[in-house]
C-alpha positions as CSV (number, residue, x, y, z in Angstrom):
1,X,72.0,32.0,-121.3
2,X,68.4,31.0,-122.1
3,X,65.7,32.0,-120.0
4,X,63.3,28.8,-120.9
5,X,63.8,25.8,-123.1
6,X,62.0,27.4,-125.9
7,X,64.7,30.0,-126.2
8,X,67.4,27.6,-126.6
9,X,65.7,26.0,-129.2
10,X,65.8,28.8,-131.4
11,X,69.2,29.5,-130.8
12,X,69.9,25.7,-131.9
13,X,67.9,26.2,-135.2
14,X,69.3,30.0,-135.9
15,X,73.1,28.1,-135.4
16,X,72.0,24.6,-137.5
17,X,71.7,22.6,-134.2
18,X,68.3,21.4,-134.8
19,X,65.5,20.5,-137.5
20,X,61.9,20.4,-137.1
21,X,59.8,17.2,-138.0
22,X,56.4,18.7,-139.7
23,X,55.2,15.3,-140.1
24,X,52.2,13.4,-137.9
25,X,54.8,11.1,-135.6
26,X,53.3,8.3,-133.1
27,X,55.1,8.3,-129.6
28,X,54.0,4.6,-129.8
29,X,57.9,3.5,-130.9
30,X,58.6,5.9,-134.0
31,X,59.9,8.8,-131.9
32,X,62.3,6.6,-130.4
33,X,62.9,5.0,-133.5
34,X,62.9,8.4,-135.0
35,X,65.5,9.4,-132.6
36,X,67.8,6.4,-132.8
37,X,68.0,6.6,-136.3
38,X,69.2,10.7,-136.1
39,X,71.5,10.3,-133.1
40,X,73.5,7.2,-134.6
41,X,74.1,9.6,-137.2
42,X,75.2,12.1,-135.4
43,X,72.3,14.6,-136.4
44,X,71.1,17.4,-134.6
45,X,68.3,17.9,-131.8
46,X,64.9,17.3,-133.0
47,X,61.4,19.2,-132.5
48,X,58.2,17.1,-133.1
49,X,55.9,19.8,-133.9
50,X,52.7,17.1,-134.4
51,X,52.9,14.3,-131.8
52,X,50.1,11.9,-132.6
53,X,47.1,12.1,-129.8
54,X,48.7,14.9,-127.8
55,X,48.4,18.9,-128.3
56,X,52.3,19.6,-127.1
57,X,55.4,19.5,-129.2
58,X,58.7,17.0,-127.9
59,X,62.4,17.8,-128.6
60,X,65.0,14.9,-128.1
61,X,69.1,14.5,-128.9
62,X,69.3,17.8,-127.5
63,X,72.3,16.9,-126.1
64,X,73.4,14.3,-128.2
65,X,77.0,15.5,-129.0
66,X,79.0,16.6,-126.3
67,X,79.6,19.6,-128.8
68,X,76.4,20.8,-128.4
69,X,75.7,20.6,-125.0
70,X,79.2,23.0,-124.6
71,X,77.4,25.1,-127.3
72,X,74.0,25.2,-125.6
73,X,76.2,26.0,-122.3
74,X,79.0,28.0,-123.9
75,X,78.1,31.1,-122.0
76,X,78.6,29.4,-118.1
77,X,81.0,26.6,-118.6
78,X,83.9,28.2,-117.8
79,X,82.3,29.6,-114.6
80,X,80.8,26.3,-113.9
81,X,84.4,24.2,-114.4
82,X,85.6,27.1,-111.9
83,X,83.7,26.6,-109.3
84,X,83.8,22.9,-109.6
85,X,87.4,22.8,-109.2
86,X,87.6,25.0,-105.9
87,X,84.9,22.4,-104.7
88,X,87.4,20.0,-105.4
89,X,90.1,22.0,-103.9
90,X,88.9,24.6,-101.5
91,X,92.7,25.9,-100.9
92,X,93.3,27.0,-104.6
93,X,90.6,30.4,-103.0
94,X,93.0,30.7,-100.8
95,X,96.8,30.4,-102.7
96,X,95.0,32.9,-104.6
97,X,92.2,34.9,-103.6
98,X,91.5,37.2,-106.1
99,X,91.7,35.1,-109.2
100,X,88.9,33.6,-108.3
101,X,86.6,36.7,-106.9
102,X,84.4,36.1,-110.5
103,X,83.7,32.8,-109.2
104,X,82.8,33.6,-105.9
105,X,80.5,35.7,-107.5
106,X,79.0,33.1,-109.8
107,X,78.2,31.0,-107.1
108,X,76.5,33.5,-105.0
109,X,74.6,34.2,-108.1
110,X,73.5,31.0,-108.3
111,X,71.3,30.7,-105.1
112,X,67.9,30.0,-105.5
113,X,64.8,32.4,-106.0
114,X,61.5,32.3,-104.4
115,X,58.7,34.1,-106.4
116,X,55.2,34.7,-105.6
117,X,52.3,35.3,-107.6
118,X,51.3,33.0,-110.9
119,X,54.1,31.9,-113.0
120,X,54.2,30.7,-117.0
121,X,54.1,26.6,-115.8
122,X,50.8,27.0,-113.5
123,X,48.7,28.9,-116.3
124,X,46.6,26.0,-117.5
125,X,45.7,22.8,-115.3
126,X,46.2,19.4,-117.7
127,X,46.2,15.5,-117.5
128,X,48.5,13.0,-118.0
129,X,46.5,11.9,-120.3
130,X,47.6,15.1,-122.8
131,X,51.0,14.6,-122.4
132,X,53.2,13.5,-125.2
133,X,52.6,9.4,-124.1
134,X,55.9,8.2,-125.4
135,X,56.6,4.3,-125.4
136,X,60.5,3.6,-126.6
137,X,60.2,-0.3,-126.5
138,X,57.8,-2.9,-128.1
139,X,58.0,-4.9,-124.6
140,X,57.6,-1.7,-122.5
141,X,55.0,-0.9,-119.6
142,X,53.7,1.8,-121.2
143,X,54.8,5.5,-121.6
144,X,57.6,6.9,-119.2
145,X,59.6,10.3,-118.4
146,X,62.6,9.9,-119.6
147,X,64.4,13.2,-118.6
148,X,62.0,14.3,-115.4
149,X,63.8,16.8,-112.6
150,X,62.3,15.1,-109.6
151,X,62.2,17.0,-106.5
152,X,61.6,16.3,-102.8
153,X,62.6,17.9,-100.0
154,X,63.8,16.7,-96.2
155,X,60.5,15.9,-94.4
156,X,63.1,16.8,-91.0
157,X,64.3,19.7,-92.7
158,X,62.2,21.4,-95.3
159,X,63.0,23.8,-97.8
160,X,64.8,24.2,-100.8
161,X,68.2,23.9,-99.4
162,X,67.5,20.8,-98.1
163,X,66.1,19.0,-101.2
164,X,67.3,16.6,-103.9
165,X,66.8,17.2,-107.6
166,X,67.2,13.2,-109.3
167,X,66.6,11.9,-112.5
168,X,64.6,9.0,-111.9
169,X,62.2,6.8,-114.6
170,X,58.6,8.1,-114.1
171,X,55.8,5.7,-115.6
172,X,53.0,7.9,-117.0
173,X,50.4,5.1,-118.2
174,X,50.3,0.9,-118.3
175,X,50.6,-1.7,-115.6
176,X,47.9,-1.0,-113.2
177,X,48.0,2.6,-112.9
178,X,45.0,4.5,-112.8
179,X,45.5,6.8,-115.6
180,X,45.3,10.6,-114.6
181,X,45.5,9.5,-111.3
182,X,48.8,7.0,-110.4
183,X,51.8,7.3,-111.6
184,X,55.0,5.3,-110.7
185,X,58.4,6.5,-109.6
186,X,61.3,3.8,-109.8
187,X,64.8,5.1,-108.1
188,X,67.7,3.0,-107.0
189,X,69.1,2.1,-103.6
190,X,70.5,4.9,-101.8
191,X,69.3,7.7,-103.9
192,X,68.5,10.6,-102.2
193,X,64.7,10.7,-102.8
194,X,65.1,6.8,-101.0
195,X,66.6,9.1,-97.8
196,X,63.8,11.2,-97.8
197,X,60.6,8.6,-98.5
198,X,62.4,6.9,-95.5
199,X,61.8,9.4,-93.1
200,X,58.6,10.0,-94.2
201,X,57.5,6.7,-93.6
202,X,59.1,6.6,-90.1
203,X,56.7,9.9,-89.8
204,X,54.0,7.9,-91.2
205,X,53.1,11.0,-93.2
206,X,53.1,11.0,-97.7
207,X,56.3,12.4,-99.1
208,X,55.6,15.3,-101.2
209,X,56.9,15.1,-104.9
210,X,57.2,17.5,-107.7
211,X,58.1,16.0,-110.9
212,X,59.4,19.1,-113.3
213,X,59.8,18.6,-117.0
214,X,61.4,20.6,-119.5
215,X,62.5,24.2,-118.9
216,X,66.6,25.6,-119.1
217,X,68.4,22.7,-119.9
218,X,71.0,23.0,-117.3
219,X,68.1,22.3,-115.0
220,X,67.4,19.0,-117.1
221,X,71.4,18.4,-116.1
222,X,71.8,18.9,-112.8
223,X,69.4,16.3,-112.1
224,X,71.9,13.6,-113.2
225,X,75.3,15.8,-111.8
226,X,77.2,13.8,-109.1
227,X,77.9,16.6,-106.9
228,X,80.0,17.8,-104.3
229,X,79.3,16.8,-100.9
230,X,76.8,20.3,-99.3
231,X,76.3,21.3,-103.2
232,X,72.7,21.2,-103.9
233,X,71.4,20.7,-107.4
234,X,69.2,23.7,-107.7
235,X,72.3,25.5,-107.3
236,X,74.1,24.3,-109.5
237,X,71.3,24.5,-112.1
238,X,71.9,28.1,-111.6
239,X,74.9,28.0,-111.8
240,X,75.4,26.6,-115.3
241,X,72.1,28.5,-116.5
242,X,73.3,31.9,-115.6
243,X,70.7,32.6,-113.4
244,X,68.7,31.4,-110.5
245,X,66.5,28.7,-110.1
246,X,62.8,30.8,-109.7
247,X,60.4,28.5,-108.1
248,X,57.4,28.7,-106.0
249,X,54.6,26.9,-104.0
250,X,51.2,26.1,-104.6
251,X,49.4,23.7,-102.1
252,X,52.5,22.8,-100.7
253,X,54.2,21.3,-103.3
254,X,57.5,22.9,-105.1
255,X,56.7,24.6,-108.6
256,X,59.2,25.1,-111.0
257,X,58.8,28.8,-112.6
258,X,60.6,28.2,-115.3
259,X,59.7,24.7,-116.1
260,X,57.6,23.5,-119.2
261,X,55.6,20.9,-117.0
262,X,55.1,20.1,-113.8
263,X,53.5,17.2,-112.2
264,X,52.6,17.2,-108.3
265,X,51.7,14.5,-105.8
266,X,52.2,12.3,-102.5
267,X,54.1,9.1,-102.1
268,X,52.5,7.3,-99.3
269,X,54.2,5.0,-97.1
270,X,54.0,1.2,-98.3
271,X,52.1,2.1,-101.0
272,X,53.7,0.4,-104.2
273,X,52.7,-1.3,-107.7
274,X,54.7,-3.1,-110.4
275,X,56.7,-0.9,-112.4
276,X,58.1,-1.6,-115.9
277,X,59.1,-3.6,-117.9
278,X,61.3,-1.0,-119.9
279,X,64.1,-1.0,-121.9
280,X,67.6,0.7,-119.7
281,X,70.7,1.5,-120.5
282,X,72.5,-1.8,-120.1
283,X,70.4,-2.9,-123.6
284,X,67.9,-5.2,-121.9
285,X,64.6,-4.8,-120.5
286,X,64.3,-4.2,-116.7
287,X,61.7,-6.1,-115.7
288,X,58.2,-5.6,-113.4
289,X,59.1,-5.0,-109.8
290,X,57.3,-3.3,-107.1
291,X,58.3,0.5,-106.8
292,X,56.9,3.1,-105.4
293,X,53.3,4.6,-106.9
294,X,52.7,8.2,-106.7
295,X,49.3,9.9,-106.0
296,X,49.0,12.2,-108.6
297,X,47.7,15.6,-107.2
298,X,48.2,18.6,-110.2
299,X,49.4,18.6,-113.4
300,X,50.6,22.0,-115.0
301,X,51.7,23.1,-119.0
302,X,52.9,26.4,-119.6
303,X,51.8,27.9,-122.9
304,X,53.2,26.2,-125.8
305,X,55.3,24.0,-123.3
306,X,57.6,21.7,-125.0
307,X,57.9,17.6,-123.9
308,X,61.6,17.3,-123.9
309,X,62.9,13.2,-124.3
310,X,65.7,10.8,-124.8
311,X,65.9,6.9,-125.6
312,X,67.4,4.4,-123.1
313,X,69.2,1.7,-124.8
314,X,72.5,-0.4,-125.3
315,X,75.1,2.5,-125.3
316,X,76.0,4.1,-127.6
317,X,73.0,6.2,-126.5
318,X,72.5,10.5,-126.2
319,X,73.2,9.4,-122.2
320,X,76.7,8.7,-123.7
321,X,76.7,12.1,-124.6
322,X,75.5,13.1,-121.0
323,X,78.1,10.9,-118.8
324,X,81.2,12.6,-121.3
325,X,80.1,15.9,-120.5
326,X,79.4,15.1,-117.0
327,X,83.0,13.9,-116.6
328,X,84.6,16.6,-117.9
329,X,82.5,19.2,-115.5
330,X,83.2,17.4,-112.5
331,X,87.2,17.0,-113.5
332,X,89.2,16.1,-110.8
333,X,86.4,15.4,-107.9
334,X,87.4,11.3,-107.7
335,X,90.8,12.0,-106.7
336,X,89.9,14.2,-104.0
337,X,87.3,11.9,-102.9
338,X,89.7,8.8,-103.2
339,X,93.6,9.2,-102.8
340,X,95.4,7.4,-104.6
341,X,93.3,7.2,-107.9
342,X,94.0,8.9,-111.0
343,X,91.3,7.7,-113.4
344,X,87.8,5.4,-112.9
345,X,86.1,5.0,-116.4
346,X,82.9,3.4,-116.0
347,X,82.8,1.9,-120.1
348,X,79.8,3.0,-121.4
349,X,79.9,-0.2,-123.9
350,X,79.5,-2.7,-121.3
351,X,76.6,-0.6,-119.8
352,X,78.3,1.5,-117.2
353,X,78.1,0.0,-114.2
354,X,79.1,-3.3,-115.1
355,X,82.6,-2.6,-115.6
356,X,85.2,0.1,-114.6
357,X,88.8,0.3,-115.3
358,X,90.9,2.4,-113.0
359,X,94.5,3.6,-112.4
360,X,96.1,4.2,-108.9
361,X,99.2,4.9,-107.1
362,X,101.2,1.9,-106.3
363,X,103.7,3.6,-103.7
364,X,103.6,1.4,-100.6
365,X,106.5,-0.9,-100.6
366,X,108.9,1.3,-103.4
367,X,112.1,-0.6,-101.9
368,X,111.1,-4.7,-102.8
369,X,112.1,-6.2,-105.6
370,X,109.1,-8.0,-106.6
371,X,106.5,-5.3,-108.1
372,X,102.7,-6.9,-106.7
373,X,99.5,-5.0,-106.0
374,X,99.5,-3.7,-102.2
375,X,98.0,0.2,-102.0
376,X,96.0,-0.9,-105.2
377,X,93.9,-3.2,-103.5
378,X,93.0,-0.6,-101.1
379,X,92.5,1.7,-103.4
380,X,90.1,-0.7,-105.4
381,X,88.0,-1.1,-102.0
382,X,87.6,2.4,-101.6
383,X,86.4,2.7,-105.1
384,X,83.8,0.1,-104.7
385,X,82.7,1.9,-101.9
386,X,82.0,5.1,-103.6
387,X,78.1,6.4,-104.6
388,X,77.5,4.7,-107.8
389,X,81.0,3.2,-108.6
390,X,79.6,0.6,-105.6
391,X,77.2,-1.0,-108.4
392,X,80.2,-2.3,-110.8
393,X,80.7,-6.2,-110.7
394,X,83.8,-6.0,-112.5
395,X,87.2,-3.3,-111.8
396,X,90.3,-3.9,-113.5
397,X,93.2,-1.8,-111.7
398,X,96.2,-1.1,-112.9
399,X,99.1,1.8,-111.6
400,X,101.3,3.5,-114.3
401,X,105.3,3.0,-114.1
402,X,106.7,3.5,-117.3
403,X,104.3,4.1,-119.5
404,X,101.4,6.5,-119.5
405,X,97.8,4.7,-119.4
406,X,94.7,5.7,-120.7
407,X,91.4,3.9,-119.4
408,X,89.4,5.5,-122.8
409,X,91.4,2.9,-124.5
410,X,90.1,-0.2,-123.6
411,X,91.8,-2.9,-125.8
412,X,95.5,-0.8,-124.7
413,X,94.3,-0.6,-121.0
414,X,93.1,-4.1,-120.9
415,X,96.6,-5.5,-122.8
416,X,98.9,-4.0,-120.2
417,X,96.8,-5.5,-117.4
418,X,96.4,-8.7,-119.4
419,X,100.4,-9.0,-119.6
420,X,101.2,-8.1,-116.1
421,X,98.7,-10.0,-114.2
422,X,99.6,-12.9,-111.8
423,X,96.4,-15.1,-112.2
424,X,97.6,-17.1,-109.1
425,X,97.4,-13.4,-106.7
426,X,95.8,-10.8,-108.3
427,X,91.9,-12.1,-108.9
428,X,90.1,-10.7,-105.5
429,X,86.3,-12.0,-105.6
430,X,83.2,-9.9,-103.4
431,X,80.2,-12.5,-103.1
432,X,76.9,-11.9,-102.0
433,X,77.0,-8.0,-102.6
434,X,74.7,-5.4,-104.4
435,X,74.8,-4.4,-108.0
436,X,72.9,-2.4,-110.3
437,X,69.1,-2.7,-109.5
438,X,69.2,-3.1,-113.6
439,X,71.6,-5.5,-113.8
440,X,70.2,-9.1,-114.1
441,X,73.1,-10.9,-114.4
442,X,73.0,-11.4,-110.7
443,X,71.0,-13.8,-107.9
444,X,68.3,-11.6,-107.1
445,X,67.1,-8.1,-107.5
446,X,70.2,-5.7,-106.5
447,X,71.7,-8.7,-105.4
448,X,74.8,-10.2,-107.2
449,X,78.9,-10.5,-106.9
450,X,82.2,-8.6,-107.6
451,X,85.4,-9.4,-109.0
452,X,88.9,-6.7,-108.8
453,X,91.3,-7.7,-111.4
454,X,94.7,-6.0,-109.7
455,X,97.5,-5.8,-111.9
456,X,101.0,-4.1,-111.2
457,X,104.7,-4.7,-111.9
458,X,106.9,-6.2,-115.2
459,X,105.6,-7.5,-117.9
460,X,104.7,-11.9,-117.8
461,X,103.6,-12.8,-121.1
462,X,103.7,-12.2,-124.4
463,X,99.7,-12.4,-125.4
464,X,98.7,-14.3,-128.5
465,X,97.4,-12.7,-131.4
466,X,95.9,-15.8,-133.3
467,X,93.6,-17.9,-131.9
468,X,95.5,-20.9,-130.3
469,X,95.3,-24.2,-132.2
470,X,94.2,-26.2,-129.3
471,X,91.1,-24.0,-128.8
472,X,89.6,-25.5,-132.1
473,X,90.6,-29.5,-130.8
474,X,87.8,-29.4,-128.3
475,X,84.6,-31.5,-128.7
476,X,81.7,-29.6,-127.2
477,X,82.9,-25.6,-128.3
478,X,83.6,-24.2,-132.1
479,X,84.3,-21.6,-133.9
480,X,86.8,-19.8,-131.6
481,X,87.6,-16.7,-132.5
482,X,90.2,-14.2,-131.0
483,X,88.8,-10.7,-129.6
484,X,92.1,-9.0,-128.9
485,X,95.5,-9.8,-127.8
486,X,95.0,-12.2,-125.2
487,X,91.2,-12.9,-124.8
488,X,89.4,-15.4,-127.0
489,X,85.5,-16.2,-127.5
490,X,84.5,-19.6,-128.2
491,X,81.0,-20.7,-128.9
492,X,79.1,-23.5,-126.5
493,X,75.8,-25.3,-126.6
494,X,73.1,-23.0,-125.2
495,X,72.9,-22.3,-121.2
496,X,70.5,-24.6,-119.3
497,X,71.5,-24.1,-115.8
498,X,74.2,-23.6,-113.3
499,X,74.8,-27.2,-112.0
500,X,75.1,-28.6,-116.3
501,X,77.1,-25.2,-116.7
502,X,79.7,-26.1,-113.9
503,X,80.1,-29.1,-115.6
504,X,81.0,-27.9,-118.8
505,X,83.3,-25.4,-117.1
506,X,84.9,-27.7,-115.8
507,X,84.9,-30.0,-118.8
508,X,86.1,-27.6,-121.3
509,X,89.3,-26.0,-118.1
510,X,90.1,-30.0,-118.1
511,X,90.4,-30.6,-121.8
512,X,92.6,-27.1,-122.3
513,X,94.4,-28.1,-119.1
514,X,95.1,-31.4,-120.9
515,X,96.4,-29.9,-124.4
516,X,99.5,-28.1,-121.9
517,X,99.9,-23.9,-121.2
518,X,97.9,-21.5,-122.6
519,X,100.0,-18.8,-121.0
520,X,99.6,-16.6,-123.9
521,X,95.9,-16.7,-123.6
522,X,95.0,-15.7,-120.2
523,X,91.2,-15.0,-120.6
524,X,88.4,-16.6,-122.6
525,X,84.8,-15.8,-123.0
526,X,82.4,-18.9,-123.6
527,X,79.4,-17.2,-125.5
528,X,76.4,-18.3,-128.0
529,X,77.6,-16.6,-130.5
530,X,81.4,-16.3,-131.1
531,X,81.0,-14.4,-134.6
532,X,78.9,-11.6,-132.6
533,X,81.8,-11.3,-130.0
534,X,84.4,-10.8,-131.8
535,X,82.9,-8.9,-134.7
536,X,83.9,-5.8,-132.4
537,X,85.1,-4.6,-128.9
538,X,81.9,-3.4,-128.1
539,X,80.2,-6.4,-128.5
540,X,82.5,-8.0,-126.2
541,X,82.4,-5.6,-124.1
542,X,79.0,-5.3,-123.9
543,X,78.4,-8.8,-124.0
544,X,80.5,-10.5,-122.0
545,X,80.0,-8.0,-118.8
546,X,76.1,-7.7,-118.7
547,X,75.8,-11.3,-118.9
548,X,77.9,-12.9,-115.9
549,X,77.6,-12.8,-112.6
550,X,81.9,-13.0,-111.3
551,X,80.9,-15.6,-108.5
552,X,78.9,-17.9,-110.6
553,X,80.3,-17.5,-114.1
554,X,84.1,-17.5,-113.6
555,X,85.9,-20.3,-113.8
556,X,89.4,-21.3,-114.7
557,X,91.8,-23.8,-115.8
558,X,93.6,-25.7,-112.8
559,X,91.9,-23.6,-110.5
560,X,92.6,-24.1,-107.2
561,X,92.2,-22.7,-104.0
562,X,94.8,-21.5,-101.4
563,X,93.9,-20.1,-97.9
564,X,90.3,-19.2,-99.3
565,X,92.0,-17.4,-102.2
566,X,90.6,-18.8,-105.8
567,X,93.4,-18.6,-108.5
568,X,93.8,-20.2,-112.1
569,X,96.0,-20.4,-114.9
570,X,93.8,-19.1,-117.5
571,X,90.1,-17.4,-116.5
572,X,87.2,-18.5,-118.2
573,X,83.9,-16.5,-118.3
574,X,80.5,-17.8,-118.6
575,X,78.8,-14.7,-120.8
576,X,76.2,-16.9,-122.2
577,X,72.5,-15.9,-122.0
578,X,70.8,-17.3,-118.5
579,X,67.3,-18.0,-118.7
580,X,67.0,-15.6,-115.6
581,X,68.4,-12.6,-117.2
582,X,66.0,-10.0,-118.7
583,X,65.5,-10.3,-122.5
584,X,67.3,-7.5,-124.9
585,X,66.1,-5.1,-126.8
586,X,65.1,-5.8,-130.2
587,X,63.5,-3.0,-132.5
588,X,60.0,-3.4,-134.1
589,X,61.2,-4.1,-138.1
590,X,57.3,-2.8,-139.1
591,X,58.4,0.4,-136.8
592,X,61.5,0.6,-138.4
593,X,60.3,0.2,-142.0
594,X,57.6,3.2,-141.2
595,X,60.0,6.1,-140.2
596,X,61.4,5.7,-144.0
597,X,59.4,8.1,-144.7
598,X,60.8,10.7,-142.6
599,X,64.1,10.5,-144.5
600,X,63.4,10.3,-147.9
601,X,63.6,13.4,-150.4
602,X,61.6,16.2,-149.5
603,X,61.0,14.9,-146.0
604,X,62.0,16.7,-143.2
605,X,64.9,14.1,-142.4
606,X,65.9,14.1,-145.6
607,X,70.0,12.8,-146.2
608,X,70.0,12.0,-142.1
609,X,69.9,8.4,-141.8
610,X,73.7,7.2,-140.5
């Protein structure tokens, strides 16, 4: 149990978890770069000890293997997975009491502290200006927070019971902030900081924010936790740290004690300016938009205060790490919140939210002979319903029979729905809907369209496991390759727009329908480059799901149309790149060239690179 971040850190190095960088690094892209480089290889955290133009030290990949974060919380997880599970299932208290007294116990432990006087955090006054000004990207904004705690509270209900702790992107410097003075904070639709800047602005009164930093890293996780309904963050940060959240006030605003930085100020209502661009964690930029500026009122360093980071990027990404561990804490919480399901993965390849597969029950009509998707479908709209599982644009449903599933699997999890799908019933289509604010794939910002692929019953088809012949006989597309049994890439002339698009859709559907079935082949990907598709699944995953839009960029051969119902023979998906969609992320090659020096004999990342 570690009473600061600083104390972890030693344990890290003291138990070959971490390695401290000596040399002069700038936060102008060679952390990042630095950091990329270390996690891809699986290294251990990192301590910048001299971070170019600022005075404070930065640690990042602290919890870049799920293996270490279980070692950094080794001493609370049990307690933690405990008490998460009676959330889950208040009557398991009750079948047996006094097994879980201890956990009881934990939980009351966890309760929040108020402390007066000073506190470590408040003892000097800084800038922003001082802070490590990190820029990941050579196309970002400027410098951003990347693992902030930010806190608000209800401006109906104050107090620390009635606040939300949320990981949201905080823009230090660019754009047309007024350094030292503006900052920006950019949060998603129904987030719970949105709640409480909406009834502040129907007060007509600033929302007070407190922006922590650092400090015990549970606190730095239960900022991103998806929690129990009525379990509030700061306990839970106690929970998995071993020992309350301490905090305090000064001038109103909610201090940390145990934080390494904290930054104070007022949202005010209709106050915004353009935030971004930066690179996310779908592998593009997210580009400038309006969000929300924040007054900046105090900004506070505690002594030797450390500037803990991460890099957003296409996954594979330390957030990888994050959503595993995540997962495995909250444990059985989506059944209880859905019935029916057994298992939603949202695939970290294709970025998340783009894509989740999921397994249900399928026990509605046990006596008919034909096996078809029924309690499936209800179970998918329940899903798509839920908190952030609302954002995908693409669910593939399935229900095990005879076999046991694994979502984790993708090419095994896609086959079996590949093989027992009825293309003709089981393609249901959501249009003008919300997505990821990230995602821009869609029609607008937030704005965009859903697809449930529902499959259930005997096997149809044997897929194909060659590319079929008549895929390399059409004029127009080349070099088609196959991806996995029963999806095939093929490469078309670069995307103009959606009217010339439809008609080489429908072109290229005409000239397979043409050529007879391709029953074996029930799904192919038009793309710019076929080679980078299929070179591996999570290109295609990646790919293919961050760049289409279900309404707009599905087709399919001999579509049709039956009582408003779309169906098809085969389903073809537009995932080339649209001139709308944000740019992705490329690495400076001059940035990438300079960190050599960081890994070569006698340097402190010497034998590291992947």
């Amino acid at each position: 149990m570690y009473r600061n971040l600083e104390d972890c850190l030693i344990d890290l190095e003291k138990n070959g978890h971490l390695i401290r960088i000596k040399e002069e690094v700038d936060p102008y892209l060679e952390m990042a770069a630095i950091h990329m480089e270390v996690f891809e290889a699986k290294g251990p955290a990192l301590l910048f000890e001299n971070v170019k133009g600022s005075k404070f030290r930065a640690v990042s990949n602290l919890f870049g293997t799920v293996e270490r974060s279980k070692f950094i919380f080794r001493h609370t997880w049990d307690a933690v997975q405990d008490v998460m599970a009676l959330r889950n299932d208040p009557m398991k208290a009750l079948k047996n009491p006094f097994k879980h007294v201890k956990t009881g116990l934990a939980a009351w432990k966890a309760l929040p502290m108020k402390k007066t006087g000073s506190t470590p955090v408040t003892a000097q006054e800084i800038s922003i200006s001082d802070l490590p000004l990190i820029q990941h990207w050579p196309m970002d904004g400027g410098a951003f927070v990347t693992l902030p705690q930010v806190y608000t509270e209800d401006p109906e209900k104050q107090g620390i019971m009635n606040s939300n702790l949320g990981m949201y992107r905080v823009q230090l410097s660019g754009n047309e902030y007024e350094m030292n003075k503006e900052i920006g904070v950019h949060y998603q639709i129904h987030r719970g900081i949105g709640i409480h800047q909406d009834k502040a602005n129907k007060q007509g009164a600033p929302l007070k924010v407190s922006c922590f930093v650092g400090g015990p890293p549970a606190h730095t996780l239960s900022a991103v936790m998806p929690l129990p309904e009525g379990m509030s963050e700061l306990t839970f940060a106690g929970l998995l740290a071993g020992q309350r959240f301490r905090y305090s006030y000064v001038d109103g605003f909610c201090i940390s004690n145990d934080a390494d930085f904290v930054i104070t100020g007022e949202i005010h209502p209709g106050e915004t300016k353009p935030e971004g661009p930066f690179g996310d964690h779908l592998g593009y930029y997210s580009l400038t938009h309006p969000f929300p500026v924040m007054k900046v009122h105090k900004v506070y360093a505690k002594p030797n205060a450390i500037w803990p980071f991460t890099v957003v990027g296409r996954p594979p990404q330390e957030d990888t790490a994050f959503g595993e561990l995540i997962h495995e804490l909250t444990g059985d919480a989506i059944k209880q919140e859905i019935p029916g399901v057994k298992e939603v993965h949202a695939v970290d390849a294709a970025g998340v939210h783009p894509l989740l597969f999921a397994i249900g029950s399928e026990r509605y009509t046990p006596y008919q002979q034909v096996k078809q998707p029924a309690e499936l479908l209800t179970i998918a709209n329940r899903i798509l319903g839920t908190g952030q599982l609302s954002l995908a644009k693409y669910l593939f449903i399935t229900a095990e029979e005879n076999q046991s599933l694994d979502t984790h699997d993708e090419v095994g999890f896609m086959t079996y729905i590949l093989e027992r799908i009825d293309l003709h019933r089981d393609i249901h289509f959501h249009t003008n809907t919300t997505i990821d604010t990230l995602d821009y794939s869609g029609t607008g910002l937030n704005s965009g369209s859903k697809v449930v692929f529902a499959a259930f019953g005997d096997k149809k088809r044997d897929l194909c496991t060659e590319t079929p012949d008549l895929l390399n006989e059409i004029r127009g597309f080349e070099n088609a390759r196959l991806v996995m049994p029963g999806i095939v890439v093929i490469q078309g002339a670069a995307f103009t727009d959606y009217a010339e698009a439809k008609q080489e859709m429908e072109g290229l559907s005409q000239a397979i329908g043409a050529k007879g079935s391709l029953s074996s082949c029930p799904m192919i990907i038009v793309a710019d480059d076929s080679s980078f598709i299929s070179a591996s699944i999570s290109n295609f995953l990646w790919a293919t799901f961050t760049r289409s839009n279900p309404s707009h960029d599905m087709y399919g051969v001999n579509s049709y149309y039956e009582n408003k119902h779309w169906a098809c023979d085969t389903v073809i998906i537009d995932a080339r790149i649209k001139p709308h969609q944000a740019p992705p992320l490329i690495a400076d090659p001059e940035v990438e060239k300079n960190i050599e020096r960081l890994f070569v004999k006698g340097a402190s990342l010497a034998g590291l690179k992947s």
